[in-house]
Structure formats: structure tokens, C-alpha cells
N, C-alpha and C positions, 0 to 999 in steps of 0.2 A: 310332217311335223315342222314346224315354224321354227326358222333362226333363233327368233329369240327364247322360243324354250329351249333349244340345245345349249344357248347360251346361260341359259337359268341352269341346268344341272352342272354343268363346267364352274360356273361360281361358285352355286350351295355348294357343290364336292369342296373345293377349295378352301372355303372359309370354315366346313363341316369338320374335316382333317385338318386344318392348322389348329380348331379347338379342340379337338381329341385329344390331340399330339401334346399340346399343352396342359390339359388336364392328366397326363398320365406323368407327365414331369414335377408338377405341380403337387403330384399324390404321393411323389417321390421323396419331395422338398417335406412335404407333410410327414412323411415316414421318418426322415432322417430328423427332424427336429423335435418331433415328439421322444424319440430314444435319448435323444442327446441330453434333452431338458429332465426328462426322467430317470436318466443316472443321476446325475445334475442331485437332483435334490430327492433322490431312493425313493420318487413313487414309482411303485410296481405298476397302478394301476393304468400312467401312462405310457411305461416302457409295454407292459399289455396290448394296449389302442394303438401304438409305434407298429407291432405284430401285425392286426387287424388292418394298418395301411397299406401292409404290402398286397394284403387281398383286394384294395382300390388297385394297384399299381397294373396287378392283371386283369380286372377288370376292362379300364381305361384299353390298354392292349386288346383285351379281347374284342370290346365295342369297337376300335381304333377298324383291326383287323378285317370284322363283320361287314364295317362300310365300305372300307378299300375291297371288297372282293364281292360284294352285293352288285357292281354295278357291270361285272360280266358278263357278257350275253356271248349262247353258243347255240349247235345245232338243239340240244337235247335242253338248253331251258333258254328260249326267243325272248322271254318278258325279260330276262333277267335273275341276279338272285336275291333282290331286294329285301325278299322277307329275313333274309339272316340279321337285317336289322332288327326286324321286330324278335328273332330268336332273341340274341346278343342283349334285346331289352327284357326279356324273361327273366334273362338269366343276372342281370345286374337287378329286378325285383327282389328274385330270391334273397341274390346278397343283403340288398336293404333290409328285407323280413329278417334272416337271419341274424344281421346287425342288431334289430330289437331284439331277437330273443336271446342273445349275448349279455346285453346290457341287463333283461330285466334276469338272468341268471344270475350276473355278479351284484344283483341287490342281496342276496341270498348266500353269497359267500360266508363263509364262515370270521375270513380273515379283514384286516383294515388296512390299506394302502400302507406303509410305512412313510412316515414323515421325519427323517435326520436331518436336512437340512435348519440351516434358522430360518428365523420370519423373512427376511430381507429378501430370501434368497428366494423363501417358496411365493412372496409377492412379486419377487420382478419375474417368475417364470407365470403366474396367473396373469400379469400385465402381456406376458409376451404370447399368450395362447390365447389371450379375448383380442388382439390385434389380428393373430393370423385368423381367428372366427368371423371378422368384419370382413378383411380382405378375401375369403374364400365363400363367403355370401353374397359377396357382389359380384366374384366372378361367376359362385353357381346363378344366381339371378339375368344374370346377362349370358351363362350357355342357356339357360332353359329359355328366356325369350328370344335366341340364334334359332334355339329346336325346333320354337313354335310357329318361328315365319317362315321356317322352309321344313314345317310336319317331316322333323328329325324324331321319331322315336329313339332314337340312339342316345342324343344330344339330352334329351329330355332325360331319359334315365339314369345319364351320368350327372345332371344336373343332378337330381334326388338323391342319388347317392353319396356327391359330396356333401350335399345339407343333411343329410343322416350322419355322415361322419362329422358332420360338426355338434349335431347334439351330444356323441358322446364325448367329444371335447370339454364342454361344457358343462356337464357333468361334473367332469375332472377339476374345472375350476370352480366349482360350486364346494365339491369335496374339500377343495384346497382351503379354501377361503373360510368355508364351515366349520373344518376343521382347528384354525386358527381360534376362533371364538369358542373351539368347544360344541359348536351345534353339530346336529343330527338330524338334518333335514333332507341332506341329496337324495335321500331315497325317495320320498316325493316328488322333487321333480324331477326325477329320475321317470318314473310312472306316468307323470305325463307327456313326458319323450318318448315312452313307447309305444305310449296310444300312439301318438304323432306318425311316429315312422312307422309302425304296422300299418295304418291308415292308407300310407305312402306307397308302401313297399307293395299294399293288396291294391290298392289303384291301378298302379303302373303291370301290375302280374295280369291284373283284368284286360286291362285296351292292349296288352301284345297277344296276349292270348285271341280276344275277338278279331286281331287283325291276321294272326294265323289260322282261325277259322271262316276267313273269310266275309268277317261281318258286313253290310253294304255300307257306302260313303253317308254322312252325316246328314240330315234333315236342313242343314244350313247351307251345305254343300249344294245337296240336291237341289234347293229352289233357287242358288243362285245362278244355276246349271237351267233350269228352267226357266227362268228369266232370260237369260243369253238368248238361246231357245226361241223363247214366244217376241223374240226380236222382228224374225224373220217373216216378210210377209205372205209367202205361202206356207206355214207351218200351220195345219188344223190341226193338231191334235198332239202332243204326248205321249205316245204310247205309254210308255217307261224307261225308265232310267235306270239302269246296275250299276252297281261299280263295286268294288271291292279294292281295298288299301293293301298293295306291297311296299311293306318300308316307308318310305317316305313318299313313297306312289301312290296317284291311282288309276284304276286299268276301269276303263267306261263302259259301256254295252247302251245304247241309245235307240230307238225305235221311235220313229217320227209318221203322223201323217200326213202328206203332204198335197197340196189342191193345185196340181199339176197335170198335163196330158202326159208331158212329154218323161221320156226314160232319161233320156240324156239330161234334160233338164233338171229333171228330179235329181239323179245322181251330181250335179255339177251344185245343186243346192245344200247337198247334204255335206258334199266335201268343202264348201263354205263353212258349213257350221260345225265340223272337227276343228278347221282352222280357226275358229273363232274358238272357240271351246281350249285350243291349246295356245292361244294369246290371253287369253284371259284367265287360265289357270294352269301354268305356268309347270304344276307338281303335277299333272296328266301326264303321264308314258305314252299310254293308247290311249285312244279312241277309237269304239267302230259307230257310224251312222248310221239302222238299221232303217230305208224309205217305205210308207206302203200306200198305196190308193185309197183314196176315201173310198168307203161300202156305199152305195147311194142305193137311196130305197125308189127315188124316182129318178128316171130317164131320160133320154132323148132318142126315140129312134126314127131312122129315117130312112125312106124308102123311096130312093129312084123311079121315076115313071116315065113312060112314052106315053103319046097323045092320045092309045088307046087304054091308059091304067094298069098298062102290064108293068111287070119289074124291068126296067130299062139295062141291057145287057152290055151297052156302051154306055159308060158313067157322064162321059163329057157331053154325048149325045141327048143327053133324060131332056124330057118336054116341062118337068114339076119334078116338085119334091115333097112328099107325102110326112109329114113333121109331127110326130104323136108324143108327146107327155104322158109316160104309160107310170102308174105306182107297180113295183114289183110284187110286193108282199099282199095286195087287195087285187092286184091281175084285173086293174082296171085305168079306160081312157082318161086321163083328166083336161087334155087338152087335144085338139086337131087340127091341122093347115094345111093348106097347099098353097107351096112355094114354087114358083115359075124362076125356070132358069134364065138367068140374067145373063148367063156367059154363052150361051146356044152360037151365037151368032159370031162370035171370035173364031179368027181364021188358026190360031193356033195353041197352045197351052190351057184350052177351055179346061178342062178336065182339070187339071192342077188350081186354075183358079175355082172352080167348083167348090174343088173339096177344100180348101181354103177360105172360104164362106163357109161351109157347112161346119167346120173346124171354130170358125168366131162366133157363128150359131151355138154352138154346144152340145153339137148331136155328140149322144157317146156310142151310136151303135146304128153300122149301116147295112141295110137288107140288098145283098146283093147276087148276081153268080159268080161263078168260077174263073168269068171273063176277067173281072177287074185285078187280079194276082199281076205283079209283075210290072205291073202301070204306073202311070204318074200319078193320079189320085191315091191307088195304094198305098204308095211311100210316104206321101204325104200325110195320110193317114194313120200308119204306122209306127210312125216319124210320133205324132202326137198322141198315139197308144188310144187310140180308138179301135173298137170291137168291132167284126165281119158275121153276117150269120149268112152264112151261103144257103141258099135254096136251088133245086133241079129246077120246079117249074116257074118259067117267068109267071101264068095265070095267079093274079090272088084272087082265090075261092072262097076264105072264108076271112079275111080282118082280124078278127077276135080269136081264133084258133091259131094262127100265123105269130099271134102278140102272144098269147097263153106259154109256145113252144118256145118263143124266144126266155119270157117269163122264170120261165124252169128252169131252163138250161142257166142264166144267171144268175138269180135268187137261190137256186140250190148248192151251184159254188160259192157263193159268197157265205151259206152259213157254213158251209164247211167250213170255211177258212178262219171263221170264226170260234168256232169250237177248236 
């Protein structure tokens, strides 16, 4: 994992907890000044909603809580416990839902807020609760877009949940105000605040929900994930892409195919593109690189010879090189050569440069014996994940029957591997 992502959780954590922290102080200040203004001037209905804050208060606390302890990792949970945020955001939905079916209860009440105070008095507390309404909409506006750049479900849900507590403010001032003129209207838009916040409270129940079962990472996500991806210039193919959302995470599962000989190669390629993948997106925990071989339907196989056609049992020694283009799945020649060894005459390392030719050739598969194990052409070979089809007798007797076996033996693993 790249610096700078560990640097990126160290921040989000910090900025994510100083707004919690402050959202639960803030629900405090909201609790205490809705009681005070509602003795103030005997509405019930907001000394009521005063009550109702203190259920923000534990909220904010319980989200606060969920985060601070989502980010411990032990023997028995390695990813972490990140989904207690998505719990923690369940459970601040509920509250939201239940908010609305509070509100659309006390449309139904029997009784009417009491109003003792005079005018004066129930206008400067309607002035003083549309003020704290602005100010507590632009700090929800500004956690929910903190949430959204560092994919806090936490952040997001206590956003909603103070803009649900601000409707039934509002309410309140509607009441207040209505009530002065003698109207009968908060119930109205009372009703459309609850559409609102049901709306709200079932949104936000849905995406914690699909992110504690696991839903995969987003279609936006994903192709820009694929993009990154198809950057690389041995990347053929895509497999697929998993991922699934913890909390503010996400854990990747990636399956690449890649137009490489080599293992080492392949593997040093792939852990290039984790590290890219966790530079470039920043809220990745994990990542795993899954490499796999292109399936190729045509070949290259190649068959060492001495000067009499037999199968050359010293690799560095062969007279030619016998080069067929065989299609697997039709088990037929499409191409044939004979290639004369250029290195024959090298007093030392022939053999390695050989197969170092036959390597920038493209042969993927060399017809040989039991001799060449352990050699320097071998390693080389190996080295670049090239195939060995060992045979007992040097004689080739039949061509076509020799390619047939080889045929099999490859085209039948390969659909295995497919299936």
C-alpha cells in the first residue's frame, strides 16, 4: 500500500472525527435551546422536539463511536471493522424514518401547542429558530459533502439526520407563525416533510443495507478502475473486477490477462497496478491482482534437430529448428520452417543464446528429451514460461501424430481451465 493512501486515511479519520465530535455538541446546543425557547414562550410542541434532540445527541455518539472503532484490525477481523459504519448508518436511517412517523403522528394529536406568551415574544423565538435552521443547513450541507469525498457513510447519515431535525423545526415555526394569523395550514406542510424525510430515512436504510450485504463497487467506480487498467501495456484482457464496500472502503478482487512469458514479469506487473489502483483511489484498503496467461488457440512449436532429423538431445548442439504454427482446436499445420542454428559454431553459451532466439521467435512450446532439465537453455526457458513436451524417442515417425499428442495434452487443459 502506497504512502499516500495511508496518508489519505490518517486525514479522512481526522477531519471525519473532528466533524462527528462537533455534530454531537452541536445537537447538544440544538437540545438545550429548543427547551429553553419553549418554556420561554409554553410551546409544548417544542419543549417535545428539545426531547427528540437528545436522541440526535446519541446518535452523533453512537456514529462518532462506530468510526473511532471500525478502523481496528486484529487476528480474527485482518480487513478491519469498517462496516460498523455502514451499521451505525442503518441505525441513524431508522431514526430519520422514525422522525417522520413522529411528526406525521403529532399531525393527529388531539391537543394544540399551547401559546402564553405574547406576539413579541413568540416572533423573536420564530426569528431565533429560522437562524439556527440556516446555520445548521449549511453545516449539514458541508458534513454531507466531507461524507461524500471521502465515501463516509457515517458523515452522510448524520448529515440527513440533522436536515430531518430541521424540518421539524420548521414545522414549529410554521405553527408559530400560523398560529398568530389564526391559520391552519402546518399540517400541510407538515406532510410534505414527511414525504421528504421517509424518502430520506428509506434511501439512506437501502445503501447501508446493500453495503452490508455486500453489494459490488459502482459502475462508475468500476470503469474507472478499468481505465487505470487498460493503461497498461501488457494488459489483454479484463477478466473482472469484484469489489465490495466496507464503510468507507473498498476491498477489490481483480483478475487481469496479461501477454507476457514471463512469471516474474507478470507478477511485478500486476503489483504495479495494485499500486496504481491505490494512488489513484485513494478509499481502496485491499487490493488483490489476480495474472492469468492468454488461452491461445494457435502456437508455436518447436523442435530441435540434428543433421539427420532426429530430435537433437543437446539443445545448444541442434543442426535446425523445425518451427510449425499448429491451430489447436482444428489440429492442424498452418505454417512450417526450418531454421538453422546460427549459434552452432560459438565456443560457449550457445545453448542459452539459442533459446534466447527461439524466446524472441515466439515459440511457446519446445519438443525435447529429458536431457535438457537442469541446463541453461532450460532456465531460460522457464524463466519466460515456456512449455517442454518431453519424448523417449529422438526418431520422429510420424509429424502429425507427434502435433495431434501434443494438441491434446494442451487444448484439453486449457478448456478445463475454462470451464
Amino acid at each position: 500500500m502506497q504512502q499516500a493512501n495511508i496518508d489519505y486515511k490518517k486525514e479522512s479519520k481526522k477531519v471525519i472525527n473532528k466533524l462527528l465530535i462537533a455534530s454531537t455538541f452541536i445537537n447538544l446546543a440544538l437540545m438545550i435551546i429548543k427547551y429553553v425557547l419553549g418554556r420561554w414562550i409554553g410551546n409544548i410542541a417544542l419543549q417535545a422536539d428539545a426531547l427528540h434532540s437528545s436522541l440526535d445527541v446519541l446518535s452523533s455518539i453512537i456514529v462518532f463511536s462506530a468510526m473511532f472503532f471500525s478502523y481496528k484490525k486484529s487476528e480474527k477481523f485482518p480487513f478491519g471493522l469498517y462496516k460498523l459504519e455502514n451499521i451505525a448508518s442503518g441505525f441513524v436511517s431508522l431514526l430519520i424514518i422514525l422522525t417522520a412517523f413522529e411528526i406525521g403522528y403529532n399531525l393527529f394529536e388531539k391537543y394544540k401547542p399551547a401559546h402564553t406568551s405574547v406576539l413579541n415574544n413568540q416572533l423573536i423565538v420564530a426569528g431565533i429558530l429560522f437562524f439556527v435552521i440556516i446555520l445548521m443547513y449549511l453545516y449539514s450541507k458541508y458534513e454531507k459533502k466531507i461524507g461524500i469525498q471521502y465515501s463516509s457513510s457515517g458523515l452522510i447519515s448524520d448529515a440527513e439526520h440533522i436536515k430531518s431535525d430541521l424540518f421539524s423545526i420548521f414545522i414549529i415555526i410554521c405553527s408559530i407563525i400560523f398560529s398568530i394569523f389564526g391559520l391552519d395550514i402546518d399540517k400541510y406542510v407538515a406532510i410534505v416533510i414527511v414525504i421528504i424525510i421517509l424518502h430520506s430515512g428509506f434511501e439512506l436504510l437501502k445503501n447501508s443495507t446493500l453495503a452490508l450485504l455486500d453489494i459490488n463497487v459502482d459502475k462508475k467506480t468500476i470503469d474507472a478502475i478499468k481505465q487505470e487498467i487498460s493503461q497498461f501495456e501488457h494488459v489483454n484482457e479484463i477478466t473482472s473486477i469484484k469489489g465490495r464496500k466496507s464503510g468507507r472502503f473498498m476491498l477489490l478482487e481483480i483478475i487481469v490477462k496479461l501477454d507476457m512469458a514471463s512469471f516474474e514479469e507478470a507478477h511485478k506487473l500486476s503489483s504495479q497496478i495494485e499500486q496504481r489502483i491505490y494512488e489513484k483511489f485513494p478509499n481502496v484498503d485491499n487490493v488483490i491482482v489476480h495474472y492469468e496467461p492468454i488461452k491461445k488457440e494457435i502456437i508455436k512449436i518447436c523442435i530441435p534437430q540434428t543433421k539427420y532429423d532426429q530430435i537433437s538431445e543437446h539443445f545448444g548442439n541442434s543442426s535446425s529448428f523445425l518451427i510449425i504454427d499448429y491451430d489447436l482446436s482444428k489440429q492442424k499445420i498452418l505454417n512450417k520452417q526450418q531454421k538453422p542454428n546460427d549459434f552452432l559454431e560459438l565456443k560457449e553459451k550457445k545453448g542459452i543464446q539459442t533459446a534466447l532466439y527461439l524466446v524472441k521467435e515466439g515459440v511457446d512450446i519446445i519438443v525435447t528429451t529429458k536431457h535438457i532439465e537442469n541446463t541453461g537453455p532450460y532456465f531460460v526457458f522457464k524463466t519466460h514460461n515456456k512449455k517442454f513436451y518431453i519424448v523417449d524417442n529422438v526418431q520422429i515417425d510420424n509429424l502429425e501424430e507427434l502435433l495431434k499428442k501434443i494438441s491434446n495434452k494442451i487444448y484439453v487443459k486449457q478448456m478445463v481451465e475454462k470451464t
